[in-house]
C-alpha positions, -999 to +999 in steps of 0.1 A: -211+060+551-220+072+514-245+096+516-271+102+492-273+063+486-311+064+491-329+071+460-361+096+465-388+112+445-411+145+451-430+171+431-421+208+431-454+230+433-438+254+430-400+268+419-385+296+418-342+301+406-326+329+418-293+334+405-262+356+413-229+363+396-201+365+421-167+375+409-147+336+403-123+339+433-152+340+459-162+308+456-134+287+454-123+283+487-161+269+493-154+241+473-136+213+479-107+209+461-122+184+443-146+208+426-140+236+405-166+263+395-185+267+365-175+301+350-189+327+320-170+359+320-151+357+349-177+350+372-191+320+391-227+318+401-247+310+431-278+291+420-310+298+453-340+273+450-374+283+465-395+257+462-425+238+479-418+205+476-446+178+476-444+141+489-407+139+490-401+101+499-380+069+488-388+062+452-415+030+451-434+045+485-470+060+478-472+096+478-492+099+509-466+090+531-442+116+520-435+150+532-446+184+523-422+211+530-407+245+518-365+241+508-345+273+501-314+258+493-282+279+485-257+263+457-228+270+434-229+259+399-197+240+397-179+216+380-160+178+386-129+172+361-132+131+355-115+109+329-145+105+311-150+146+309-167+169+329-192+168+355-213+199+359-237+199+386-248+217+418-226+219+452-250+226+478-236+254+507-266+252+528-302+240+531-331+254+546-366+242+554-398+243+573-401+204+587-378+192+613-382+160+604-370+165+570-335+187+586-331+154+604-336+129+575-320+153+549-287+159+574-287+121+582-290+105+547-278+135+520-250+158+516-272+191+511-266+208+551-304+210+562-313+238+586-346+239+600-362+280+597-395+294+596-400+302+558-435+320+549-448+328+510-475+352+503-491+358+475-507+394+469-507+388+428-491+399+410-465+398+439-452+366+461-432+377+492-409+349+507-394+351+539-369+330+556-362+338+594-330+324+599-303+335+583-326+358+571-340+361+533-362+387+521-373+382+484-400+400+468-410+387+429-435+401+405-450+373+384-473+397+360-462+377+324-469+406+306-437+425+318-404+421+301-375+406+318-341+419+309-307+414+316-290+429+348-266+457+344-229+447+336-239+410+324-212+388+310-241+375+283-248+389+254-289+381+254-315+370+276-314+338+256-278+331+259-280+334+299-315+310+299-296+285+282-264+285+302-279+293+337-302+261+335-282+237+358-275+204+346-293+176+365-267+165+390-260+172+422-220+176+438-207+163+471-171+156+483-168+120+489-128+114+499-098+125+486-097+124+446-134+111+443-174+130+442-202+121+448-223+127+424-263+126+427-283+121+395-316+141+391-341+128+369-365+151+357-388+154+322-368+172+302-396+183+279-417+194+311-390+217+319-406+250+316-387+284+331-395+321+322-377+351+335-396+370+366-392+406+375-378+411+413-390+439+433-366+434+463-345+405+473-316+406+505-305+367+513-282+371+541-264+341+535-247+354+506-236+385+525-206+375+527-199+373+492-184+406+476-188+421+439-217+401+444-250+409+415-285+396+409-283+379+376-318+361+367-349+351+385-368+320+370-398+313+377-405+267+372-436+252+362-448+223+383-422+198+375-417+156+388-384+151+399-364+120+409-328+119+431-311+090+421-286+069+439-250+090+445-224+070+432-186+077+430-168+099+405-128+097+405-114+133+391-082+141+381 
């Protein structure tokens, strides 16, 4: 069965991006051959989501009969070679979230590994604390806009612009389908709604990516409230 066939909608309430550069050989063996990562300097980056999603349901339903949950979601910016050119998207390692109903539908219908963990956000402003249970995350942000955000030591970009600009994934998300072919799920989203600024980060330990060496915090963004729509997957030959 293609997963991902089942088109959905929901509103993110809030978002936060937390991205790391990993040196490029660490994440290749995560992808499927089929894949390759997306690379600057050498490295490869893991892409975290934190966000509360709102009313996540098949696109035409009425909002109140969707689902309210928090999704921390761990991904790696990659890449699908097709004869039409590339494909850059997001290949989804793991999913976590608060609503076991949604692990259920989410492992049943999509490609994006839902795990059902106890996730609690507090806010004590300027500060929001987010903490995932299993397999453990601990991330500690500092949303005061008046402080200036600045690149992480031993950056492959050259400004704070340059990594905004190629850290913004592009709205597609990666699955192996078979041998030779992706999935490939579209995301439709208002482009010109699209608002992230930089956040300062106090503390952050996400277990999952333990594993991972040479591993660095690049960039936290912070999203504005933001509609987004998951289109239909539909199959991708690569060469």
């Amino acid at each position: 069965m293609l997963k991902n066939a089942l088109p959905m909608q929901s509103f993110i309430r809030r978002c936060w991006l937390v991205t790391h550069r990993v040196p490029e050989a660490q994440v290749r063996s995560l992808l499927p051959p089929e894949l390759h990562p997306v690379t600057y300097g050498g490295f490869a980056f893991l892409n975290t989501v934190i966000a509360r999603m709102e009313a996540m349901r098949p696109q035409g339903l009425p909002a109140f009969l969707g689902l309210d949950y928090w999704h921390v979601g761990y991904r790696i910016y990659a890449k699908a070679l097709t004869p039409q050119g590339e494909q850059e998207g997001l290949y989804f390692l793991r999913s976590d979230c608060d609503r076991r109903l949604l692990t259920m539908a989410g492992n049943l219908f999509s490609d994006f590994r839902f795990h059902t963990a106890r996730i609690l956000v507090t806010d004590t402003t300027p500060v929001t604390s987010v903490r995932v249970e299993v397999p453990g995350a601990d991330v500690e942000l500092d949303l005061n806009s008046d402080q200036e955000t600045l690149l992480a030591a031993g950056s492959p970009f050259g400004t704070l612009a340059e990594a905004e600009i190629f850290l913004k994934y592009k709205p597609c998300g990666l699955a192996s389908a078979s041998r030779g072919r992706v999935n490939a799920i579209p995301i439709q989203r208002d482009e010109s709604a699209w608002h992230a600024r930089p956040v300062k980060v106090r503390h952050q330990h996400l277990a999952y990516l333990d594993s991972f060496t040479g591993i660095q915090l690049e960039l936290v963004f912070e999203i504005a409230p933001i509609e987004y729509r998951f289109g239909r997957g539909h199959l991708l030959e690569v060469r």
